[in-house]
N, CA, C and O atoms as CSV, one atom per row, in Angstrom:
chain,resi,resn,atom,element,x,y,z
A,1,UNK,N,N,54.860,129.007,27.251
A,1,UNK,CA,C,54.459,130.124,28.092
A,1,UNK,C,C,53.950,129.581,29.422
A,1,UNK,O,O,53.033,128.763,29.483
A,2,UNK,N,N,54.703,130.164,30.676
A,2,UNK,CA,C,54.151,129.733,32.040
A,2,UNK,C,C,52.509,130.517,32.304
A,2,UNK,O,O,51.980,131.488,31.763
A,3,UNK,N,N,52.124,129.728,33.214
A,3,UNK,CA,C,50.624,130.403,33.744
A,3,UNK,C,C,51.223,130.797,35.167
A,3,UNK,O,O,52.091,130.305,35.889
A,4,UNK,N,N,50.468,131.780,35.243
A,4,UNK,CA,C,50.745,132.385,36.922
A,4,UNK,C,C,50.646,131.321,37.722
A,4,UNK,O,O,51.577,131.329,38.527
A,5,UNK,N,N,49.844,130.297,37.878
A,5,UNK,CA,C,50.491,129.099,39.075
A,5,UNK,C,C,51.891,128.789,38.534
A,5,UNK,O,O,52.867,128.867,39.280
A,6,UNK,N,N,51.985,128.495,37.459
A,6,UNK,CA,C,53.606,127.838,37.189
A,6,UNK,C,C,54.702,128.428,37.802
A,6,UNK,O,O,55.673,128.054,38.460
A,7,UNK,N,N,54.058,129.886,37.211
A,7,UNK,CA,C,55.306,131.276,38.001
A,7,UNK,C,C,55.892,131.201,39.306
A,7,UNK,O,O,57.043,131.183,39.741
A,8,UNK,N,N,54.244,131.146,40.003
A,8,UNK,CA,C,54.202,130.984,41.587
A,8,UNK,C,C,55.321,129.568,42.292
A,8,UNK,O,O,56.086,129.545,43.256
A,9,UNK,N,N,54.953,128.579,41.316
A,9,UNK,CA,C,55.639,127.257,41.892
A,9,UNK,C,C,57.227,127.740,41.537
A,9,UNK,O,O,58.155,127.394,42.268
A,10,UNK,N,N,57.377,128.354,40.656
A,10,UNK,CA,C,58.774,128.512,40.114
A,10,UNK,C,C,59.985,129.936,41.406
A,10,UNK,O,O,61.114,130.199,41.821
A,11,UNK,N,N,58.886,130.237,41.418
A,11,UNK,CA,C,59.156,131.281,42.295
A,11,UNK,C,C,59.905,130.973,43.698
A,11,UNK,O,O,61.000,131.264,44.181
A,12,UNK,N,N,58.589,130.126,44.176
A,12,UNK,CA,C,59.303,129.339,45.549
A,12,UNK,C,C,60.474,128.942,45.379
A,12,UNK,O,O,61.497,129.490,45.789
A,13,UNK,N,N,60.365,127.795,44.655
A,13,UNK,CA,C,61.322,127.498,44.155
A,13,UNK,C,C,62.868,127.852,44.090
A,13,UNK,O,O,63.771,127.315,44.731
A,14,UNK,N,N,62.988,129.184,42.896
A,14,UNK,CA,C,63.943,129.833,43.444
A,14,UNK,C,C,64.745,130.798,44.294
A,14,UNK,O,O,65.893,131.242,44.308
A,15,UNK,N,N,63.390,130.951,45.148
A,15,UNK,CA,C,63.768,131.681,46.301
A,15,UNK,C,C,65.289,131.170,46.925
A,15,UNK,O,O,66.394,131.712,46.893
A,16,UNK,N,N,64.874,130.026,47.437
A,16,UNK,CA,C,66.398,129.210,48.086
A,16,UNK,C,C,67.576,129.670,46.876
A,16,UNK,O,O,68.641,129.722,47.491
A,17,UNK,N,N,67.817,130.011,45.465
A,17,UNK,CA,C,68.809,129.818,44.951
A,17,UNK,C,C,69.547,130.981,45.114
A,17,UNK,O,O,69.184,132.062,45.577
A,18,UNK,N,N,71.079,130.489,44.496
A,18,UNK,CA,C,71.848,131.616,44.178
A,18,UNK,C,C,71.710,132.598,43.496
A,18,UNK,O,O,70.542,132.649,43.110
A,19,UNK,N,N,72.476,133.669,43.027
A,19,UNK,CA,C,72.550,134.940,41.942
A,19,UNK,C,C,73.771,133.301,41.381
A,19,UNK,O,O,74.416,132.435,41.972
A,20,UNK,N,N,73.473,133.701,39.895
A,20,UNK,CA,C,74.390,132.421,38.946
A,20,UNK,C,C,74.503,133.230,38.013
A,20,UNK,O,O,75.120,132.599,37.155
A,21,UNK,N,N,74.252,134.465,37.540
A,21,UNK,CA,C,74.294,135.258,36.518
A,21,UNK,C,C,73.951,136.736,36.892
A,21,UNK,O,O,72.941,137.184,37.434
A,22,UNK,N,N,75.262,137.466,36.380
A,22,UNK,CA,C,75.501,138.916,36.594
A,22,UNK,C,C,76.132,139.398,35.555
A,22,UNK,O,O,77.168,139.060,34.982
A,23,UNK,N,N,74.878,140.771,35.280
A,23,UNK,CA,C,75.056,141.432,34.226
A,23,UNK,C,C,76.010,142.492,34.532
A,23,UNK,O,O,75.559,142.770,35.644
A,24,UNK,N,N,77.136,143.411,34.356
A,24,UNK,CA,C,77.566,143.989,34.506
A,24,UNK,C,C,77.655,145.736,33.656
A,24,UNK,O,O,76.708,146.343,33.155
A,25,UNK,N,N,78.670,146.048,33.716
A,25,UNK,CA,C,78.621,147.625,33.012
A,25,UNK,C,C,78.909,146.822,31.471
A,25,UNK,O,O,78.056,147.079,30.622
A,26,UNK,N,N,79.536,146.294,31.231
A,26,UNK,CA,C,79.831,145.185,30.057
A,26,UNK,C,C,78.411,145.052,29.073
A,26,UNK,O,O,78.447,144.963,27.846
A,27,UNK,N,N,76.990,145.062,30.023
A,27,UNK,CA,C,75.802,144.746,29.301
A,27,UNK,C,C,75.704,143.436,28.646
A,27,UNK,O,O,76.524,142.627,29.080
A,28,UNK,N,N,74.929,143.006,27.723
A,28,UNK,CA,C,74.525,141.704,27.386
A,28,UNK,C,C,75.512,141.371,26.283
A,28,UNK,O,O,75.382,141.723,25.111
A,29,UNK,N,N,76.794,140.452,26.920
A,29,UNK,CA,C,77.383,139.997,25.212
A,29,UNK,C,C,77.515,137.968,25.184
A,29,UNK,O,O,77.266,137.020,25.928
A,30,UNK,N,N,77.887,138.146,24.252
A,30,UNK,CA,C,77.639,137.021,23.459
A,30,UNK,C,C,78.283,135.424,24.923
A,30,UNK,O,O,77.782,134.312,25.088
A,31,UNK,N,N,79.027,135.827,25.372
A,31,UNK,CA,C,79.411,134.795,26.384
A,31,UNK,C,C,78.894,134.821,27.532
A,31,UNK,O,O,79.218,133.927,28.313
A,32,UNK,N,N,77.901,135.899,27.979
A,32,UNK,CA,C,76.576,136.058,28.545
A,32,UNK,C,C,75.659,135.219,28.539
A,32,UNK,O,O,75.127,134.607,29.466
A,33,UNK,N,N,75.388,135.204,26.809
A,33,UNK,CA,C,74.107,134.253,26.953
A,33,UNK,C,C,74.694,133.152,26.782
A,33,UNK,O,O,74.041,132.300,27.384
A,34,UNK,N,N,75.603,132.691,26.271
A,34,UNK,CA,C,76.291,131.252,25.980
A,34,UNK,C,C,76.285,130.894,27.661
A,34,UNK,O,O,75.489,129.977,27.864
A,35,UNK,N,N,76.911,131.336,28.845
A,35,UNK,CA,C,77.022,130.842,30.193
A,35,UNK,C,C,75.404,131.047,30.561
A,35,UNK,O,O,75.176,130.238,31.460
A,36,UNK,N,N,74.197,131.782,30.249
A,36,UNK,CA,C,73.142,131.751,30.364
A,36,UNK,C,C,72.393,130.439,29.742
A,36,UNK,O,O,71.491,129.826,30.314
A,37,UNK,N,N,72.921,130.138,28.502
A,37,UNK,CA,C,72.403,128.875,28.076
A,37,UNK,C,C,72.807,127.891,28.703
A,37,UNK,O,O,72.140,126.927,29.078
A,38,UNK,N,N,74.060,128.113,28.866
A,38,UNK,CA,C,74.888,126.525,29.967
A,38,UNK,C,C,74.009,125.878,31.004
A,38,UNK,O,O,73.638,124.742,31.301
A,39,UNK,N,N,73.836,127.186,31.443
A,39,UNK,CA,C,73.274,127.173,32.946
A,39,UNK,C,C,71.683,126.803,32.767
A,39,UNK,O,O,71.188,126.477,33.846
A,40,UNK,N,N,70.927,126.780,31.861
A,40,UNK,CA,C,69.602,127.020,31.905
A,40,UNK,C,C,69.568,124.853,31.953
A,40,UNK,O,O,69.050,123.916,32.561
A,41,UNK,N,N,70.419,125.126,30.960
A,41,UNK,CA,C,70.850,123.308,30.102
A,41,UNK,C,C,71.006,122.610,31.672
A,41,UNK,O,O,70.249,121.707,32.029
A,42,UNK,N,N,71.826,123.021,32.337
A,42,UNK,CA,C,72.065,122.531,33.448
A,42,UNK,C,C,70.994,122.042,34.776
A,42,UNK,O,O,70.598,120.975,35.245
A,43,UNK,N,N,70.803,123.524,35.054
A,43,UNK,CA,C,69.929,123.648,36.016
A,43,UNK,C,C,68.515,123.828,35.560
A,43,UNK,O,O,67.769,123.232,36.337
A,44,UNK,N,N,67.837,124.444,34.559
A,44,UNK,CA,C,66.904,124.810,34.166
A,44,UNK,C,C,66.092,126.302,34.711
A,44,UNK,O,O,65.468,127.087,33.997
A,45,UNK,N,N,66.277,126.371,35.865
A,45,UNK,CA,C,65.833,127.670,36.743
A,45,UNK,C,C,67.110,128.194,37.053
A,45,UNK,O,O,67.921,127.387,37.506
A,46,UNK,N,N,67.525,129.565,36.883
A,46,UNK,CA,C,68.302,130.592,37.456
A,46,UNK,C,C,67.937,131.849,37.854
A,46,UNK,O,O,66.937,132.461,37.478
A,47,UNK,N,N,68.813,132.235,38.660
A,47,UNK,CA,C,68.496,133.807,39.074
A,47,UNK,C,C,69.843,134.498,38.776
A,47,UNK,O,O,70.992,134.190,39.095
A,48,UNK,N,N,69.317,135.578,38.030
A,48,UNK,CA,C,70.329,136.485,37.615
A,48,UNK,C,C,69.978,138.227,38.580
A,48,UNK,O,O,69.088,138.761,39.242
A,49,UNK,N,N,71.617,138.559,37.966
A,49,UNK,CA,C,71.166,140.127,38.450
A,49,UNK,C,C,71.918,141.172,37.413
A,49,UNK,O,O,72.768,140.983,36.544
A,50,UNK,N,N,71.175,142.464,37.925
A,50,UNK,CA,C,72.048,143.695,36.898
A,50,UNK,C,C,72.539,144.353,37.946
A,50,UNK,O,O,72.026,144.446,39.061
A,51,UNK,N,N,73.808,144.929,37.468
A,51,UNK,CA,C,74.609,145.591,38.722
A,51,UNK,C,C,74.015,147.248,38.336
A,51,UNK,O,O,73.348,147.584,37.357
A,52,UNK,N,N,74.509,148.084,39.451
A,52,UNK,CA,C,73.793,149.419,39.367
A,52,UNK,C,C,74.700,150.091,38.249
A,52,UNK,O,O,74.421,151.188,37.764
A,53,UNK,N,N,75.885,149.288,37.857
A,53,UNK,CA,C,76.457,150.140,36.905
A,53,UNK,C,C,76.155,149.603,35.038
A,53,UNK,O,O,76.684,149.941,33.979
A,54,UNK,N,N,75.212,148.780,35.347
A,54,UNK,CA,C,74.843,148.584,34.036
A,54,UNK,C,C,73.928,149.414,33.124
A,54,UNK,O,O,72.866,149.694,33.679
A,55,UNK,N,N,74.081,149.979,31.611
A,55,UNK,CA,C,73.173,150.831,30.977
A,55,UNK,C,C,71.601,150.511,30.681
A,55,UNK,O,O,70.642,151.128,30.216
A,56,UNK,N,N,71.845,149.288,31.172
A,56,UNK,CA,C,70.399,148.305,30.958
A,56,UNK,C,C,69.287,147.679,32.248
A,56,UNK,O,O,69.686,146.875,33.090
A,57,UNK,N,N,68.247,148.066,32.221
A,57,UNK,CA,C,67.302,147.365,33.395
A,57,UNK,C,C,67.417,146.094,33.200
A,57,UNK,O,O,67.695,145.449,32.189
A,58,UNK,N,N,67.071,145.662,34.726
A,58,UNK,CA,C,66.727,144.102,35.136
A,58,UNK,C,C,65.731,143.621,34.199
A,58,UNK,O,O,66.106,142.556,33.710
A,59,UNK,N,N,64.489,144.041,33.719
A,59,UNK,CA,C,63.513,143.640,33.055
A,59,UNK,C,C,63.861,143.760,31.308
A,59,UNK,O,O,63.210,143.208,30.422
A,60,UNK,N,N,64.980,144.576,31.140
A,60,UNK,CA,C,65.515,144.802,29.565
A,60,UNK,C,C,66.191,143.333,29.050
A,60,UNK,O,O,66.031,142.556,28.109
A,61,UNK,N,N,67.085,143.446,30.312
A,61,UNK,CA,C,68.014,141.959,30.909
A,61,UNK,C,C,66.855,141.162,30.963
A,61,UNK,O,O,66.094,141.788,30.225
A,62,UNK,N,N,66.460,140.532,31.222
A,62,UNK,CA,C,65.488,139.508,31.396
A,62,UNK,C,C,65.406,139.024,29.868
A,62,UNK,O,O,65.977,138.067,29.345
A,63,UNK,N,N,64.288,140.224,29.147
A,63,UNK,CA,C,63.632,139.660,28.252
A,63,UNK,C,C,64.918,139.214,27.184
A,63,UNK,O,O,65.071,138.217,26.478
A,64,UNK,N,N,65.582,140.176,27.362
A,64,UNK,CA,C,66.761,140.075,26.250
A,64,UNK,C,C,67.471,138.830,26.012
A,64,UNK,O,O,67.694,138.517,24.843
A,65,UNK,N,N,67.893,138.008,27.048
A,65,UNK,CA,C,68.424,136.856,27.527
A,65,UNK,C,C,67.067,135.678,27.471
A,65,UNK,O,O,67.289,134.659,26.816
A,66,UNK,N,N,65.820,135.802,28.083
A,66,UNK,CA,C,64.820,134.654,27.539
A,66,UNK,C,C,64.908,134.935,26.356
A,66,UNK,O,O,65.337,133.799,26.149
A,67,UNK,N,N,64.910,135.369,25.388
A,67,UNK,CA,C,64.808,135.308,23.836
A,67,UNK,C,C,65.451,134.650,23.078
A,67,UNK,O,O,64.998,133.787,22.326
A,68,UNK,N,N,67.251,135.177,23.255
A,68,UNK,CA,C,67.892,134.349,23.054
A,68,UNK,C,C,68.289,132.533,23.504
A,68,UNK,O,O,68.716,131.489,23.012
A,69,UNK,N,N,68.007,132.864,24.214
A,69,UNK,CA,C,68.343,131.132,25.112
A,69,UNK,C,C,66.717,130.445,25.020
A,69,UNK,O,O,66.567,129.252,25.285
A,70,UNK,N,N,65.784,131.131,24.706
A,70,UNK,CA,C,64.843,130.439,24.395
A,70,UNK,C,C,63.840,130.246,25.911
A,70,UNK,O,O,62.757,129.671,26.023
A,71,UNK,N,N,64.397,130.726,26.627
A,71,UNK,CA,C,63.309,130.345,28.154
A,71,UNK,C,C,62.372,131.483,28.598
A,71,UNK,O,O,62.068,132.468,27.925
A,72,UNK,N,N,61.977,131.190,29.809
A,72,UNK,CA,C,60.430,132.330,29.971
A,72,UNK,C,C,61.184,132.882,31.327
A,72,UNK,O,O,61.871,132.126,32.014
A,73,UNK,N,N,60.976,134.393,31.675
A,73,UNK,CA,C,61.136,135.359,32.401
A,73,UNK,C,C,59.701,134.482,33.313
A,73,UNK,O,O,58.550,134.285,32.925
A,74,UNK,N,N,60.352,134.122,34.567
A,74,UNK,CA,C,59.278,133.760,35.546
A,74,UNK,C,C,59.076,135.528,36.956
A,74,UNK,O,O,58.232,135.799,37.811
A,75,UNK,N,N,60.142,136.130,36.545
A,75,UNK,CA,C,60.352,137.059,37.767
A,75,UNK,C,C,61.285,138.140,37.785
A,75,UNK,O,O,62.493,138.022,37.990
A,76,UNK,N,N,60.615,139.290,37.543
A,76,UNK,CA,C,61.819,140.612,37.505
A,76,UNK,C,C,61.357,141.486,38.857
A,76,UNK,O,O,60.337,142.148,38.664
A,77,UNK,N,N,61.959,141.597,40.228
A,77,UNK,CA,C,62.285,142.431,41.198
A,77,UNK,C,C,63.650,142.904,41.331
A,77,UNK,O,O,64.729,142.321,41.438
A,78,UNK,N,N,63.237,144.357,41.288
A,78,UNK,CA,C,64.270,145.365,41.088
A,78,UNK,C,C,65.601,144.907,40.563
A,78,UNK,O,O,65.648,144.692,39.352
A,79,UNK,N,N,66.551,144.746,41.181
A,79,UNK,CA,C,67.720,144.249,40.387
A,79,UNK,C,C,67.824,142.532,39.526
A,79,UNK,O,O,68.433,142.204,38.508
A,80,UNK,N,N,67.179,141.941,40.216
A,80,UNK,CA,C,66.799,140.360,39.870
A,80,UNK,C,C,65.952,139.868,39.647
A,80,UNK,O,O,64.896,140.109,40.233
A,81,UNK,N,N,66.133,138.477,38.182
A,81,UNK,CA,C,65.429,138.415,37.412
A,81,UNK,C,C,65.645,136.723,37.915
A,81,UNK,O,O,66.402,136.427,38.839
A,82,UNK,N,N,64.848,135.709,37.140
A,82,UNK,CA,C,64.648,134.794,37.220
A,82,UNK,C,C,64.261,134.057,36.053
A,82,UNK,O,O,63.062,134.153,35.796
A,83,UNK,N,N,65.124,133.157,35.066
A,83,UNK,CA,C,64.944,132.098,34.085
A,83,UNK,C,C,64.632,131.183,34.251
A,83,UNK,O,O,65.390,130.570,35.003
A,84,UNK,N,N,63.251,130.285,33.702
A,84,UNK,CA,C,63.275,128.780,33.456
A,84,UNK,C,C,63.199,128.317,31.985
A,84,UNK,O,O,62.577,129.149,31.324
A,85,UNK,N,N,63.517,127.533,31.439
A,85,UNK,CA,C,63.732,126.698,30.373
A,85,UNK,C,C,63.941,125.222,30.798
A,85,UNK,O,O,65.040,124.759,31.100
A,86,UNK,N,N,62.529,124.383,30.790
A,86,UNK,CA,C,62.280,123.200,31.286
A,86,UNK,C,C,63.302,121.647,30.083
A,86,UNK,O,O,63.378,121.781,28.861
A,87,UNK,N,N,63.930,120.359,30.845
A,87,UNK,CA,C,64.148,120.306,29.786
A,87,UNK,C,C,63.141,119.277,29.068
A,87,UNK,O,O,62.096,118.937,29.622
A,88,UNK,N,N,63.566,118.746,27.649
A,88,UNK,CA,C,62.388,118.243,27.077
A,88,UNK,C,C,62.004,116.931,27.774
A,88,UNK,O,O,60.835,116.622,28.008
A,89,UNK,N,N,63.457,115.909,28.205
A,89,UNK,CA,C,63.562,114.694,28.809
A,89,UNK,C,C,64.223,115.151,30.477
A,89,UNK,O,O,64.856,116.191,30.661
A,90,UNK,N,N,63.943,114.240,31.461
A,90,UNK,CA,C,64.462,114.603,32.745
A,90,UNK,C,C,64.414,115.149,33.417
A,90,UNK,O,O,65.050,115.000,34.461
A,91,UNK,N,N,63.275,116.497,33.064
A,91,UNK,CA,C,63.071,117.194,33.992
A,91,UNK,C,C,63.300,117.304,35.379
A,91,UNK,O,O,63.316,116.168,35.851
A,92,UNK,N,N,63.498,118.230,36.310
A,92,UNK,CA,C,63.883,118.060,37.610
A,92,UNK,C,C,62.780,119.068,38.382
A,92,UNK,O,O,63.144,119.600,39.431
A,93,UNK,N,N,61.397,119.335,37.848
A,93,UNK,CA,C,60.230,119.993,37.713
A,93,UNK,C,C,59.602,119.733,37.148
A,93,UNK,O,O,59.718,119.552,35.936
A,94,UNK,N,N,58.277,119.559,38.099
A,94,UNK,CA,C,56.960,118.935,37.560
A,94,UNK,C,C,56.093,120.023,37.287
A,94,UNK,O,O,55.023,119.570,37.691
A,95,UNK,N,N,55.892,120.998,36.925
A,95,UNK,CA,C,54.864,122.093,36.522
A,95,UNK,C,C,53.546,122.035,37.072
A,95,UNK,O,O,52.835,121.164,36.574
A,96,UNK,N,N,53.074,122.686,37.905
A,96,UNK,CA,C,51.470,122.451,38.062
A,96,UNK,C,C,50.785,122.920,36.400
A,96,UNK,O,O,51.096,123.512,35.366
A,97,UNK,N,N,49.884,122.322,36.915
A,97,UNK,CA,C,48.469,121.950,35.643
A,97,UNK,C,C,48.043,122.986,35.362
A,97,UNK,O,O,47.552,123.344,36.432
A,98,UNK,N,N,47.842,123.878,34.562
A,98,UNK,CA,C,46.417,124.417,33.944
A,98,UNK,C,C,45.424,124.025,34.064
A,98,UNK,O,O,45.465,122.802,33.926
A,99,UNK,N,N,43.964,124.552,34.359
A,99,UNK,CA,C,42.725,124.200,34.190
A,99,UNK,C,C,42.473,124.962,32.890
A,99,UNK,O,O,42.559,126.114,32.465
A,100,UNK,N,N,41.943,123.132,32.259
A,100,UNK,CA,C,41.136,124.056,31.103
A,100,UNK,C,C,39.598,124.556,31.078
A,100,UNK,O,O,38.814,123.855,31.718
A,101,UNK,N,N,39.087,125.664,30.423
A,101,UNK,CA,C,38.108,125.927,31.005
A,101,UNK,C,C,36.828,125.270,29.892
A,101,UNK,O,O,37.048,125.330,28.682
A,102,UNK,N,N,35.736,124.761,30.318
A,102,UNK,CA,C,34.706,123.809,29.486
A,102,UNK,C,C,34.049,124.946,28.718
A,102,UNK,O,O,33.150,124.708,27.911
């Protein structure tokens, strides 16, 4: 689970990126999340979107897809959402810290 600094760093972050994932009238199927997992494996951070003709919200989309693929919803604005799934070795993101509290 990210902490709101993590979010924040993640955020910047993917500001600069592409849309790499689009949900369509099609909705969430199985080669969805398989190119959602690819991509997470790959890159680790993505930004996805839902088109206006889909039966499903951006935030339905979100959670639906972190669940399966296993990563955390860093960001749902209006049509676009935002995945990270860090990896265990190699990371290409350093996470800010938590404070723990005494």
């Amino acid at each position: 689970m990210l902490t709101s600094k993590q979010r924040a760093y993640l955020r910047g972050i993917a500001n600069t990126y592409e849309t790499v994932l689009i949900v369509g009238k099609g909705g969430i199927t199985e080669n969805l999340i398989k190119q959602a997992d690819e991509t997470l494996e790959a890159r680790e951070l993505i930004k996805g979107r839902v088109l206006e003709t889909s039966d499903i919200s951006a935030m339905e989309t979100a959670d639906i897809i972190a669940e399966k693929t296993k990563s955390d919803v860093v960001q749902v604005i209006g049509s676009k959402f935002i995945l990270f799934r860090q990896k265990k070795k190699e990371s290409q993101f350093v996470l800010p810290k938590s404070k723990k509290k005494s």
